[in-house]
matplotlib code that plots the C-alpha trace (Angstrom):
import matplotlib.pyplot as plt

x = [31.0, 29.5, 27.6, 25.0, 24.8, 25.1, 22.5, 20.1, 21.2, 19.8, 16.4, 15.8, 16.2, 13.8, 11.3, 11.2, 10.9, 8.0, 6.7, 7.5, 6.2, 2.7, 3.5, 3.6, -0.1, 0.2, -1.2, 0.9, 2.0, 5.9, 6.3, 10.1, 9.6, 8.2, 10.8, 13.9, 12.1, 11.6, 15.0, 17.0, 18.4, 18.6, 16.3, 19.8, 19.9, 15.6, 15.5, 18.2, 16.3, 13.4, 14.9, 16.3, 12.9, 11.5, 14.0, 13.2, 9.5, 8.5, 6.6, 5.9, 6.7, 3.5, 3.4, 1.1, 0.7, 4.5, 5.7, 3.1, 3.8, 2.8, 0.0, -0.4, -3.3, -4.1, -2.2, 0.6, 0.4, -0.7, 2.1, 4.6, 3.6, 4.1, 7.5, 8.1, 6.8, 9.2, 11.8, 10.8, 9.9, 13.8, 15.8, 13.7, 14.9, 18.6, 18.3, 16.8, 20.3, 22.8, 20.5, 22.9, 21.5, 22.3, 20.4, 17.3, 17.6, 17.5, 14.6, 12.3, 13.1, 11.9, 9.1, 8.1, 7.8, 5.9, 3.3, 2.9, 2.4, -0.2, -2.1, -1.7, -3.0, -6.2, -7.1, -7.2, -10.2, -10.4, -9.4, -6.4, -5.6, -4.6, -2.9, -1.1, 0.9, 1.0, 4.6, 5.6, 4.2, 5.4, 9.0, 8.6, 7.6, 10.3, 12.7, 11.4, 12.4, 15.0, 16.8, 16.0, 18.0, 20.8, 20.7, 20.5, 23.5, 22.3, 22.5, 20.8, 17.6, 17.6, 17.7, 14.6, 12.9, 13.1, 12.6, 9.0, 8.7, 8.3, 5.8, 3.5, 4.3, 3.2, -0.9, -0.5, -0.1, -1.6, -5.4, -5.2, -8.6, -11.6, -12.4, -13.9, -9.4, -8.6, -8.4, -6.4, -3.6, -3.5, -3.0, -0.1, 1.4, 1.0, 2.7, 5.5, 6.1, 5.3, 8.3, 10.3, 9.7, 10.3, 13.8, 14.4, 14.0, 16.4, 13.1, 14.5, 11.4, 9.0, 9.8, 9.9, 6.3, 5.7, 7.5, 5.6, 1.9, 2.6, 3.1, 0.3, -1.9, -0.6, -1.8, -5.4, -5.1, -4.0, -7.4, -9.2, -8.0, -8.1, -11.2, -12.7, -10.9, -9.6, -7.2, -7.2, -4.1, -2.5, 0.2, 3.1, 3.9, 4.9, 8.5, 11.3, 14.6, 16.0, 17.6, 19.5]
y = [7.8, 10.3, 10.0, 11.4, 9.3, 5.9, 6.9, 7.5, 4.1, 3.0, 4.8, 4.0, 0.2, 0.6, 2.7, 0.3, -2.5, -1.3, -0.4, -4.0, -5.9, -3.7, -2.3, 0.8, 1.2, 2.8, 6.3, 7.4, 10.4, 10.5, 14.1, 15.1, 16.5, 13.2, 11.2, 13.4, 13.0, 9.0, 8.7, 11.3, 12.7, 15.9, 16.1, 16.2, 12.1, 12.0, 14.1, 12.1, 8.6, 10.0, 10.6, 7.4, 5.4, 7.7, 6.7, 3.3, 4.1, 3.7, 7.1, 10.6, 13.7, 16.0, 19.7, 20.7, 16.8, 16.3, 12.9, 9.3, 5.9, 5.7, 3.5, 2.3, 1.6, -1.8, -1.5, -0.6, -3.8, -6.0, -4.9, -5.3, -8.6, -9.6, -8.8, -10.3, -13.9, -14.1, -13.0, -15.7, -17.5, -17.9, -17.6, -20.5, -22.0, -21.2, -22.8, -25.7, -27.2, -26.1, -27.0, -28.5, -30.3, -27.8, -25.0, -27.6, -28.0, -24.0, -24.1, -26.4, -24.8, -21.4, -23.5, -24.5, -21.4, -19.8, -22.8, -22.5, -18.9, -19.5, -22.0, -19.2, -16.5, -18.7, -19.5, -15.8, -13.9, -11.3, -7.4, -6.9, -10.3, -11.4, -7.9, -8.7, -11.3, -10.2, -8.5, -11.4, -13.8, -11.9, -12.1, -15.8, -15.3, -13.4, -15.7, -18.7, -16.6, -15.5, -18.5, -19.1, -15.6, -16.9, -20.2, -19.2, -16.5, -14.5, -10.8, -8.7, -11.1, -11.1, -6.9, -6.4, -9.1, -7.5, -4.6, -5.5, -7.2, -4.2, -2.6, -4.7, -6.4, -3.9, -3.9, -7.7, -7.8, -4.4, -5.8, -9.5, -10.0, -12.0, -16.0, -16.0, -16.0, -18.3, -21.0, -18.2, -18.3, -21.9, -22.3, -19.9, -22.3, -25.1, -23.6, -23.1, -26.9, -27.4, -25.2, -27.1, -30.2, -29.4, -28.0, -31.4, -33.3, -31.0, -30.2, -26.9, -26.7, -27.5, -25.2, -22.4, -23.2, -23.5, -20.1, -18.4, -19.7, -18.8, -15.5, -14.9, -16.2, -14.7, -11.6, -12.9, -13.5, -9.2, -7.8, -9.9, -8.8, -4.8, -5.6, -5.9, -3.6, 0.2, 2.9, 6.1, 8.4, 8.6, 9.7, 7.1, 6.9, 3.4, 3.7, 2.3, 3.6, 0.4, -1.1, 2.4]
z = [-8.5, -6.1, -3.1, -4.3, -7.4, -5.3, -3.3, -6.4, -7.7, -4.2, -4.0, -7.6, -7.1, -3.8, -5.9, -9.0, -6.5, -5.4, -8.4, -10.4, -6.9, -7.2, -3.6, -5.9, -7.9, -11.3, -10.6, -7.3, -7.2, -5.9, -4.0, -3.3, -0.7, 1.2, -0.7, 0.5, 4.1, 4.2, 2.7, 4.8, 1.7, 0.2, -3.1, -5.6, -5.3, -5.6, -8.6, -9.7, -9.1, -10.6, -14.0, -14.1, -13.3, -16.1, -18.3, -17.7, -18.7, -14.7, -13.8, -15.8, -15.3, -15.0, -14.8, -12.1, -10.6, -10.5, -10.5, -11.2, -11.6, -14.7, -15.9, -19.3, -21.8, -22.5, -26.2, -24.6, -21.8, -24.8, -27.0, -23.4, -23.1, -26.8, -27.0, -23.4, -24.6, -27.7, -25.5, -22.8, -25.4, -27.0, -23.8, -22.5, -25.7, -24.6, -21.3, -22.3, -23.9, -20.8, -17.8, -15.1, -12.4, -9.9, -12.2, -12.2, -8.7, -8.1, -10.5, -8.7, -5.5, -7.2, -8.7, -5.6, -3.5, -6.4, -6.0, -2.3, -2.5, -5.8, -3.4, -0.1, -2.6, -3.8, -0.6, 0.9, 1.1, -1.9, -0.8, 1.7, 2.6, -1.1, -1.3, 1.6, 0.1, -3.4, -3.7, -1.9, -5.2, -7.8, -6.7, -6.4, -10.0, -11.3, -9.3, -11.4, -14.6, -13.3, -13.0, -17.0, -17.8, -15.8, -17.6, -21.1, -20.8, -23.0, -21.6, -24.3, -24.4, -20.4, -20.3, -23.5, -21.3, -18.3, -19.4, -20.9, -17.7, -15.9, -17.8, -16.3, -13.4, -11.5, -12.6, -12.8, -8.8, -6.9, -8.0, -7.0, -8.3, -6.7, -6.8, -9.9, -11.2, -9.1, -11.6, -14.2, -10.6, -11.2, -15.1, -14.2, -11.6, -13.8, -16.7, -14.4, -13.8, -17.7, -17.9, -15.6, -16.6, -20.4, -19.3, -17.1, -20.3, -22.6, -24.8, -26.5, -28.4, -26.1, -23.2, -26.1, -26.9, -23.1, -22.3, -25.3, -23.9, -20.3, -21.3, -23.5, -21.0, -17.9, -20.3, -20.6, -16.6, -16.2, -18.5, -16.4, -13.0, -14.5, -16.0, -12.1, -10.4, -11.7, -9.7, -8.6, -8.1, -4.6, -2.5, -1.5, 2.0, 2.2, 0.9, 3.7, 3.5, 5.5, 1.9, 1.6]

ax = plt.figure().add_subplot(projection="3d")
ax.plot(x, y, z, "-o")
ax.set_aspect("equal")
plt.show()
């Protein structure tokens, strides 16, 4: 593999990063030129990453407006998270029988950093504080889950989810919403322990059901959010290139 191919492999894992963590609103405009700059690449490996993120459905191509994050309408979320929660749904399912007690160990540890930061987000003032912590929260979240894929060893169902995952991870987080969700951010942190404890007890078929309702409703909890707060198209500036 080239160098300049490992180094889009690198900037394209940054840039989805940001993207799936919301650091990244839907509606940014990537410029090469600042990209090349941050990075301290030439713009062979950032045209490269590019096309890879938009093969992965991440940003357009625009002529005229060059590259956005792309943001998609709500059929297109609604139809993201659908698929996700059958896929959650069955690979909860999978889990559920080859649990170890090392794996439910891991679990609850993820489970439990995904409540404190539930309870750190709820009690922030809405704007910039909550924002603040926000790509932090949903990486707790997609740690919980993650340890699920591992479990159920199932590869294919683990890349379809993920890869309805980030469809919308990204709205999901950049608009943390006001107090009147706060009670949708806790529903979400007790489906995780419904979750848990399902798995703990070797219920394949309730932690499907479990798996299949936290999706739909983390889905009700994402119109509500974009239903308060809408974006505008911007430049990125706040890429890093410490992780390259």
């Amino acid at each position: 593999m080239s160098t300049d191919s490992t180094k889009a492999d690198e900037i394209a894992l940054v840039i989805e990063e940001a993207i799936v963590s919301g650091e990244l609103e839907p509606g940014s405009v990537l410029r090469q030129e600042q990209l090349s700059e941050r990075f301290r690449v030439s713009r062979t490996p950032i045209r490269e990453a590019l096309r890879r993120l938009d093969a992965l459905g991440l940003v357009d191509f625009h002529p005229n407006r060059g590259v956005q994050v792309r943001t998609l309408s709500r059929a297109e979320l609604h139809e993201a998270f659908l698929v996700r929660c059958e896929l959650e749904a069955l690979a909860t399912e999978l889990a559920a029988t080859r649990m170890t007690s090392e794996d439910l160990a891991e679990l609850e540890q993820a489970e439990q950093r995904f409540s404190r930061l539930t309870q750190e987000l709820r009690a922030r003032e809405p704007g910039e504080e909550r924002r603040s912590i926000m790509g932090d929260w949903v990486r707790a979240n997609h740690s919980f889950h993650d340890v699920i894929y591992r479990v159920a060893d199932a590869p294919l169902v683990e890349r379809l989810a993920k890869g309805a995952r980030r469809n919308f991870s990204g709205p999901a987080v950049w608009a943390p919403g006001d107090h009147s969700i706060d009670g949708l951010y806790l529903k979400n942190d007790q489906q995780h322990r419904a979750i848990r404890q399902a798995l703990a007890a070797g219920s394949a078929e309730g932690a499907r059901a479990l798996a299949r309702e936290h999706v739909l409703s983390s889905f009700a909890m994402l119109e509500t959010i974009l239903e308060q707060v809408g974006t505008q198209p911007r430049d990125w500036n706040g890429l890093t290139s410490t992780t390259v």
